[in-house]
N, CA, C and O atoms as a GROMACS GRO file, in nm:
protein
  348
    1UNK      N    1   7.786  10.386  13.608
    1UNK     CA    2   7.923  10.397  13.563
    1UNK      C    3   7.946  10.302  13.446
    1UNK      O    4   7.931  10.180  13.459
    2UNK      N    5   7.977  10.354  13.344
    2UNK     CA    6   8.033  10.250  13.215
    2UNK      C    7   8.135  10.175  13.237
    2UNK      O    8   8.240  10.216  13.286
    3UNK      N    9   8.113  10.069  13.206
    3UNK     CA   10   8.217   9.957  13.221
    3UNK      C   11   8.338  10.013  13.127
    3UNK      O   12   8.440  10.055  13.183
    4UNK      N   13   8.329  10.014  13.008
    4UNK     CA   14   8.443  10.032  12.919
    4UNK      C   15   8.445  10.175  12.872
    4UNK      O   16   8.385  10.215  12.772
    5UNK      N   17   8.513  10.246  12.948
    5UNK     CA   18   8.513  10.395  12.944
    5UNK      C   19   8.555  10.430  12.767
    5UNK      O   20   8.627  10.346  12.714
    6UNK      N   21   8.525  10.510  12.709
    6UNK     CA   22   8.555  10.539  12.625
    6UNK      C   23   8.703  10.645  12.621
    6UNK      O   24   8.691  10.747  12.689
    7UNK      N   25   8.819  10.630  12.558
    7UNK     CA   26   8.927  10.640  12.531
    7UNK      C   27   8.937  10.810  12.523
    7UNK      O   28   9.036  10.869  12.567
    8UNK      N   29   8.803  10.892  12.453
    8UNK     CA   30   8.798  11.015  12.413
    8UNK      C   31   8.770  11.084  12.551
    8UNK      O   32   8.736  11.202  12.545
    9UNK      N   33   8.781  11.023  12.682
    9UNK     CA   34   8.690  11.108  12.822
    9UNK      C   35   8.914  11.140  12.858
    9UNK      O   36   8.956  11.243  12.911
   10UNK      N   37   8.979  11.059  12.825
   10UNK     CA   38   9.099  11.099  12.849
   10UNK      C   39   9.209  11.136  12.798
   10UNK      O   40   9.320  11.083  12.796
   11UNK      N   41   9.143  11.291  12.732
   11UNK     CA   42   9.242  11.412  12.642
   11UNK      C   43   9.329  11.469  12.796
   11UNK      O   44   9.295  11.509  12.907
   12UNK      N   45   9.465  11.442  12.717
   12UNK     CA   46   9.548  11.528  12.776
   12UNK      C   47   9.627  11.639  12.707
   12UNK      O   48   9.736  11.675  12.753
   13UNK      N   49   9.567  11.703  12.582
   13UNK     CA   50   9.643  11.790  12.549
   13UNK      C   51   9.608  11.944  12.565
   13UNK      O   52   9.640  12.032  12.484
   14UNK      N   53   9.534  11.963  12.692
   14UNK     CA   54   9.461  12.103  12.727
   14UNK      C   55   9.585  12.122  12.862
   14UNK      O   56   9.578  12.222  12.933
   15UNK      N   57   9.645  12.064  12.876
   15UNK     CA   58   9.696  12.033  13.021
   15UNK      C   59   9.823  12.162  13.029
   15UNK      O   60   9.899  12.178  12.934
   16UNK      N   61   9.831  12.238  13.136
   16UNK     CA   62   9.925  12.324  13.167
   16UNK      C   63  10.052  12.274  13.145
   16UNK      O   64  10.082  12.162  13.185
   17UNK      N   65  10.155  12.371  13.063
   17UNK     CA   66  10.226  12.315  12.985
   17UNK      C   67  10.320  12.332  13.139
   17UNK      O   68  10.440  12.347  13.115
   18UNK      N   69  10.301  12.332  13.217
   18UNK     CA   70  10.467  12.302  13.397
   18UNK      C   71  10.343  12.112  13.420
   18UNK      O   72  10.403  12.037  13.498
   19UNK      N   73  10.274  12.080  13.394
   19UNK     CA   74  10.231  11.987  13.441
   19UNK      C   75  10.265  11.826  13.371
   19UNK      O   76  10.217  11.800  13.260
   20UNK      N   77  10.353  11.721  13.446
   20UNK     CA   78  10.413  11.642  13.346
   20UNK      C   79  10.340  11.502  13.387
   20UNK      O   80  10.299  11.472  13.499
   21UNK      N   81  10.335  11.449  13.306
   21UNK     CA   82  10.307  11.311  13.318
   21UNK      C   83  10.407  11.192  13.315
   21UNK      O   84  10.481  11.177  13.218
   22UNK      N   85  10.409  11.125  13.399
   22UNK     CA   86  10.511  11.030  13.369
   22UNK      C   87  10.454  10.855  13.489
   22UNK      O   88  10.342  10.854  13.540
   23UNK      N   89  10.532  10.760  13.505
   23UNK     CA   90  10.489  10.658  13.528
   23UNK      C   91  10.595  10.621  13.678
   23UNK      O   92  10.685  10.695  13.716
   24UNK      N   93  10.563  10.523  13.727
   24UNK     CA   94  10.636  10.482  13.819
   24UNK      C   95  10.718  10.365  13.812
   24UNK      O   96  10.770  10.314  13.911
   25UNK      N   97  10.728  10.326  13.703
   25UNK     CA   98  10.809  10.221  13.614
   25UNK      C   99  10.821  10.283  13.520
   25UNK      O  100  10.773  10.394  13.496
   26UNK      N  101  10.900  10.203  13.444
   26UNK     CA  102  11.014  10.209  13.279
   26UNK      C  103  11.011  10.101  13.209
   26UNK      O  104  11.001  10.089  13.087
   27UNK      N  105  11.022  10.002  13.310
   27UNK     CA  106  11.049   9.879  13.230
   27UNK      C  107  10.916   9.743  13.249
   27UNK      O  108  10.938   9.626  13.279
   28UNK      N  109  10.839   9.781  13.232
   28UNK     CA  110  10.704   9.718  13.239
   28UNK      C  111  10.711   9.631  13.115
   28UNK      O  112  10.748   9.681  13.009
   29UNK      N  113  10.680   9.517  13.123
   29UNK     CA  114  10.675   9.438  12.952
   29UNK      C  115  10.576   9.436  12.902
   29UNK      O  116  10.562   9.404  12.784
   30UNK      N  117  10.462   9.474  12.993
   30UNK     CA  118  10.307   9.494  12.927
   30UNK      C  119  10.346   9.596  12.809
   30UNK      O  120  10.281   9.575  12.707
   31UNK      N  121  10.431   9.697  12.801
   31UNK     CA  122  10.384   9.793  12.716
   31UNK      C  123  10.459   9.793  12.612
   31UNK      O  124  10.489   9.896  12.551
   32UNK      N  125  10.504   9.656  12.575
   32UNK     CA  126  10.566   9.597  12.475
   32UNK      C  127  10.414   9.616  12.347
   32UNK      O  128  10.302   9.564  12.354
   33UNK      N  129  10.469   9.703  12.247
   33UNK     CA  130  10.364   9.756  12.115
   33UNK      C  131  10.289   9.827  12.192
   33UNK      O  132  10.174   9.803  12.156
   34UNK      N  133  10.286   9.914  12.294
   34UNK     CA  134  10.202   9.998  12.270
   34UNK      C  135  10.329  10.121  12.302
   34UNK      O  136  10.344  10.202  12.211
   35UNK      N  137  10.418  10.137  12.424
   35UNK     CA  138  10.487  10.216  12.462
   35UNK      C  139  10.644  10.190  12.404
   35UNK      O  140  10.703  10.290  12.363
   36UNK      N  141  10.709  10.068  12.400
   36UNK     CA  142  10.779  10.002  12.375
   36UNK      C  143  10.766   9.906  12.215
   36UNK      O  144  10.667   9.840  12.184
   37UNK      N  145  10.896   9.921  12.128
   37UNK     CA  146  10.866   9.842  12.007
   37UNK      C  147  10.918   9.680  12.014
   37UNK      O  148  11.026   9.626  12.040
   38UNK      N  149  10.739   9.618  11.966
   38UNK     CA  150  10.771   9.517  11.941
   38UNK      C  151  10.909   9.421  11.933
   38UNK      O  152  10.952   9.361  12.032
   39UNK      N  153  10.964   9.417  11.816
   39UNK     CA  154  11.107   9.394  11.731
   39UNK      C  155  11.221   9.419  11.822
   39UNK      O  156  11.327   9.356  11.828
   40UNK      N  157  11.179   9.528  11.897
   40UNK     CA  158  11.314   9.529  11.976
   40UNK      C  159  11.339   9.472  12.084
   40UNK      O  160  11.450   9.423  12.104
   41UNK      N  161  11.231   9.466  12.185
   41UNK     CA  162  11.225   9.416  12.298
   41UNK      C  163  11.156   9.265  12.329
   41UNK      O  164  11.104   9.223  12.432
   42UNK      N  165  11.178   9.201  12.197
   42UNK     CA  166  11.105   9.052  12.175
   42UNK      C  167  11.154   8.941  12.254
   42UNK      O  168  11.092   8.841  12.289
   43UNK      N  169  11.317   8.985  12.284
   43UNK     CA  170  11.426   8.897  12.345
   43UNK      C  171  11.519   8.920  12.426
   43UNK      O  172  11.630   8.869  12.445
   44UNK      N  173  11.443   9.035  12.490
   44UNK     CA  174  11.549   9.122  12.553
   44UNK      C  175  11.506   9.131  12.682
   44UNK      O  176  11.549   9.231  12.740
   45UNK      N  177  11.441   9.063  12.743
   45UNK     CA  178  11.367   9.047  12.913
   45UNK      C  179  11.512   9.007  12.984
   45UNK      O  180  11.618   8.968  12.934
   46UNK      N  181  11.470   9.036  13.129
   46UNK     CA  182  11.545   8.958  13.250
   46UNK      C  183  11.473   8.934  13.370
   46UNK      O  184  11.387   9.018  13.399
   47UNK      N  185  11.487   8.857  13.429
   47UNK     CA  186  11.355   8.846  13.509
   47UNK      C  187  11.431   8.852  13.680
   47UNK      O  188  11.531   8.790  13.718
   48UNK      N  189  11.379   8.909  13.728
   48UNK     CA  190  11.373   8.969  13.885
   48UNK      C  191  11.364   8.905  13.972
   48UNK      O  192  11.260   8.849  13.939
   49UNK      N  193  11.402   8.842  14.108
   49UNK     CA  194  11.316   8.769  14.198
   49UNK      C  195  11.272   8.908  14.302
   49UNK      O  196  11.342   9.006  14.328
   50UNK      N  197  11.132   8.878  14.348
   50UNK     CA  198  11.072   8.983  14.454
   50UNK      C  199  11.055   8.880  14.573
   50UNK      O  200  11.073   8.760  14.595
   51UNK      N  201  11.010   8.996  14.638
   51UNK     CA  202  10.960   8.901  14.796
   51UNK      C  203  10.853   9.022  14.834
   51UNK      O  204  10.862   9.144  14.825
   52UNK      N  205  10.768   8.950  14.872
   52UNK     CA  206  10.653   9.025  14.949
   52UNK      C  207  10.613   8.935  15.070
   52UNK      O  208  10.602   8.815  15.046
   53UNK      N  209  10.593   8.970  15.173
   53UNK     CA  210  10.589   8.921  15.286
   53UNK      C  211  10.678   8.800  15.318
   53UNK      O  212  10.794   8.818  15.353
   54UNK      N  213  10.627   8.682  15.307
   54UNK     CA  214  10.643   8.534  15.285
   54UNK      C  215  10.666   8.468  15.128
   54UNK      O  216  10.736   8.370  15.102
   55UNK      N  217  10.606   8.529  15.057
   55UNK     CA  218  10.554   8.498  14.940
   55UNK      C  219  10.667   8.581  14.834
   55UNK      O  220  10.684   8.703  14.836
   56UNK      N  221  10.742   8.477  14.739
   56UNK     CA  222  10.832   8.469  14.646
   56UNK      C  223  10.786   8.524  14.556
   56UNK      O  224  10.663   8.519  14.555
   57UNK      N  225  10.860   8.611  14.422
   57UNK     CA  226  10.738   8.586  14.289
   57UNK      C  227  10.902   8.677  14.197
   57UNK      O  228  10.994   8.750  14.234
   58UNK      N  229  10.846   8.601  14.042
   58UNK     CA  230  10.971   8.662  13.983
   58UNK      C  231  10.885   8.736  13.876
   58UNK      O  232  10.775   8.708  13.830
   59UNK      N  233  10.968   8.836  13.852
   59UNK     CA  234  10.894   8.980  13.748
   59UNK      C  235  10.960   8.987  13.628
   59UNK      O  236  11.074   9.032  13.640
   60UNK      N  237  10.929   8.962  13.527
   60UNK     CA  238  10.951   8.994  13.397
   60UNK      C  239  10.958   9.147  13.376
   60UNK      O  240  10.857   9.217  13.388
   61UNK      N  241  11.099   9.207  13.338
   61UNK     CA  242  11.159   9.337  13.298
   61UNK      C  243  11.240   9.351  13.170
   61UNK      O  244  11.311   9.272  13.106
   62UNK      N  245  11.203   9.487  13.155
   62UNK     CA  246  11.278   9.510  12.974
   62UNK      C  247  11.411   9.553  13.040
   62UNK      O  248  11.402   9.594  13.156
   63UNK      N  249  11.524   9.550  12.986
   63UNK     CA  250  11.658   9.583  13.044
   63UNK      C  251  11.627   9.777  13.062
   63UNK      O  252  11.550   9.850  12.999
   64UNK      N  253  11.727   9.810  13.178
   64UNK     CA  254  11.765   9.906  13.159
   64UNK      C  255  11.772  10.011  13.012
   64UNK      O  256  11.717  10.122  13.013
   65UNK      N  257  11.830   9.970  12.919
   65UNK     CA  258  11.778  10.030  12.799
   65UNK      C  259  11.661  10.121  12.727
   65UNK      O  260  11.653  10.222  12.657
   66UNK      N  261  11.571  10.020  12.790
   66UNK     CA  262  11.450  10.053  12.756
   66UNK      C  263  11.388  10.208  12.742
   66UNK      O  264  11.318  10.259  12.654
   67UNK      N  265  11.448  10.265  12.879
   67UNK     CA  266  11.427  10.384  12.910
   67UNK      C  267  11.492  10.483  12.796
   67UNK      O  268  11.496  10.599  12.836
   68UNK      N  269  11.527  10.471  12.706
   68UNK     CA  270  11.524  10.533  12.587
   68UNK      C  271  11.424  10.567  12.539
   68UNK      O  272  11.386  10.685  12.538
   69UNK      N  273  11.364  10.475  12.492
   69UNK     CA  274  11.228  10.463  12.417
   69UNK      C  275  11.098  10.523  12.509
   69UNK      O  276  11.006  10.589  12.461
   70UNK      N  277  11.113  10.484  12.652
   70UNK     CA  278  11.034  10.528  12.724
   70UNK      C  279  10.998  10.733  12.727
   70UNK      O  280  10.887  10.782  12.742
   71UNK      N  281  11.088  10.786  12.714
   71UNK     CA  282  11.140  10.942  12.755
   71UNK      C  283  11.096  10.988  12.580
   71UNK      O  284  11.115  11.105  12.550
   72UNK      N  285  11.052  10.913  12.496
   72UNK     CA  286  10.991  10.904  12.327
   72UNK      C  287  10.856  10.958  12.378
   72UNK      O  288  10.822  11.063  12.323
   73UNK      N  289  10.753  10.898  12.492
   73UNK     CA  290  10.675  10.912  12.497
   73UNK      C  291  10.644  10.959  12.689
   73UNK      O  292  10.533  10.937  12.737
   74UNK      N  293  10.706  10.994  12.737
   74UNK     CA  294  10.670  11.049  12.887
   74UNK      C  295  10.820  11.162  12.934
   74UNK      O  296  10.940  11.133  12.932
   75UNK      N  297  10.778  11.246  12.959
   75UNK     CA  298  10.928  11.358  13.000
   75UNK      C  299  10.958  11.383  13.119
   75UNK      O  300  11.023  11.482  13.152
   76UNK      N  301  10.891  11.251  13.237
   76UNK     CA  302  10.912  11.238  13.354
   76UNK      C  303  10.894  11.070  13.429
   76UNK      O  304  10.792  11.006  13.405
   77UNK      N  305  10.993  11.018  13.509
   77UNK     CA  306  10.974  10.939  13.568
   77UNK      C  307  11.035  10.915  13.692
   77UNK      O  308  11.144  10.957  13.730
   78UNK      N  309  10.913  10.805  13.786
   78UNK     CA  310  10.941  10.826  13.920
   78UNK      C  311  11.077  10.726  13.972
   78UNK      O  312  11.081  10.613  13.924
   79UNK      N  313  11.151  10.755  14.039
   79UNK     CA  314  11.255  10.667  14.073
   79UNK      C  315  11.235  10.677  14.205
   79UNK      O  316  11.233  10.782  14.269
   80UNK      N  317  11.214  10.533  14.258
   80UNK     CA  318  11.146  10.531  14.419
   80UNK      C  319  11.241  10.423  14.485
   80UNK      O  320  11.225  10.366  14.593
   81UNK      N  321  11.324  10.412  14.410
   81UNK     CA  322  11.408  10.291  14.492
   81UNK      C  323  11.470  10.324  14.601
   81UNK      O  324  11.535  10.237  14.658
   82UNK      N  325  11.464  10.439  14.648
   82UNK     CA  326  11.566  10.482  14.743
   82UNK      C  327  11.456  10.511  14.854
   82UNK      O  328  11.494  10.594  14.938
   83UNK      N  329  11.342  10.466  14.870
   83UNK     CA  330  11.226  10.462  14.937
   83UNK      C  331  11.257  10.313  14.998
   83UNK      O  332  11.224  10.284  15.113
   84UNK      N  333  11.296  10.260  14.946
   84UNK     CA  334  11.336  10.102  14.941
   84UNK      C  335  11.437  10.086  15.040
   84UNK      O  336  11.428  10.064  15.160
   85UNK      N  337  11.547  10.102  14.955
   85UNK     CA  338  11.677  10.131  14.994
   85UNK      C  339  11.757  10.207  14.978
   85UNK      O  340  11.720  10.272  14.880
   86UNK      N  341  11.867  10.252  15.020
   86UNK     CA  342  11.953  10.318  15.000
   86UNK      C  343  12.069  10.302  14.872
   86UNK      O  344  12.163  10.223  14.884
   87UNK      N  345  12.051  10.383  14.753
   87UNK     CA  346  12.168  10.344  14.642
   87UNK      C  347  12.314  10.284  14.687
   87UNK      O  348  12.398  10.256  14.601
   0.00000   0.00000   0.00000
């Protein structure tokens, strides 16, 4: 198995046009310059507190907004919060 897969093994433009791609987040800050622009989202974080078991941890998020830019490049996304909790 190749360590660093090459980029060309994952064409998606043969793909049945009812079949959508989309993510289970929106507001990820990793994808600040690649999904998300630079310039815009440079200063625009808020940060989250989580809890997982015992264990505290706070998450760096692009505002609500974001999801503009996001729907530029994906025409589906998962909204699972209500897996969570109830709106």
């Amino acid at each position: 198995m190749e360590e660093n897969p090459s980029s060309d093994k994952f064409q998606f433009r043969d793909l049945h046009p009812n079949v959508f791609i989309g993510t289970a987040s929106d507001r990820y800050v990793g994808w600040i310059g690649q999904i998300y622009t630079e310039e815009r989202y440079r200063n625009t974080r808020s940060i989250r507190a989580k809890s997982v078991g015992w264990k505290s941890l706070k998450e760096e998020v692009l505002l609500v907004e974001s999801v503009e830019e996001y729907f530029q490049h994906f025409s589906i996304l998962e909204l699972d919060c209500t897996f969570y909790r109830l709106l």
